[in-house]
N, C-alpha and C positions, 0 to 999 in steps of 0.2 A: 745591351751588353749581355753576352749571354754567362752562364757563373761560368764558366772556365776564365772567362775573361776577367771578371770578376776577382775568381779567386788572383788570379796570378797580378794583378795590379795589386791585390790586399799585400803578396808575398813580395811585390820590388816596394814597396813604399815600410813596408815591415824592416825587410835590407838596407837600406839607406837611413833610417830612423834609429836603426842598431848600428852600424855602421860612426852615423854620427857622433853618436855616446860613446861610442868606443873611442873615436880620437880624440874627444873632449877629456877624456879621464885621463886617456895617455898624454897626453901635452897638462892637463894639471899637475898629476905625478911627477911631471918630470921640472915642473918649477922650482927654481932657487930663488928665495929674496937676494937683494946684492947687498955684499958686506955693511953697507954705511944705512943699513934701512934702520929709521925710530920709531918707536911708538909716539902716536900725537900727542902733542903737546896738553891738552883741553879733549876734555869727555863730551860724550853724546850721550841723551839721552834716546828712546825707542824710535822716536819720531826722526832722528836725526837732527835736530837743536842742539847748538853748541851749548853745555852748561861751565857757566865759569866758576872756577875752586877758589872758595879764598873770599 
């Protein structure tokens, strides 16, 4: 592969990499939780293990 070739693969995989991140942020931004969302019942702790209260 010679570098031109080289570079210009570095520059479409660079585009599409940015590309993706950019509509991962816009479609986060643009999330609404829906009216009737709770916070859990029961805590976790770091691991992910349910700990019970009480």
């Amino acid at each position: 592969m010679t570098q031109n070739q080289w570079l210009l693969h570095q520059l479409v995989i660079s585009c599409v990499l940015s590309t993706t991140v950019i509509i991962s942020q816009v479609a986060l931004a643009g999330y609404e939780p829906p009216d009737d969302q709770k916070p859990p019942k029961e805590s976790s702790d770091s691991s992910g293990v349910r700990v019970m209260d009480g």
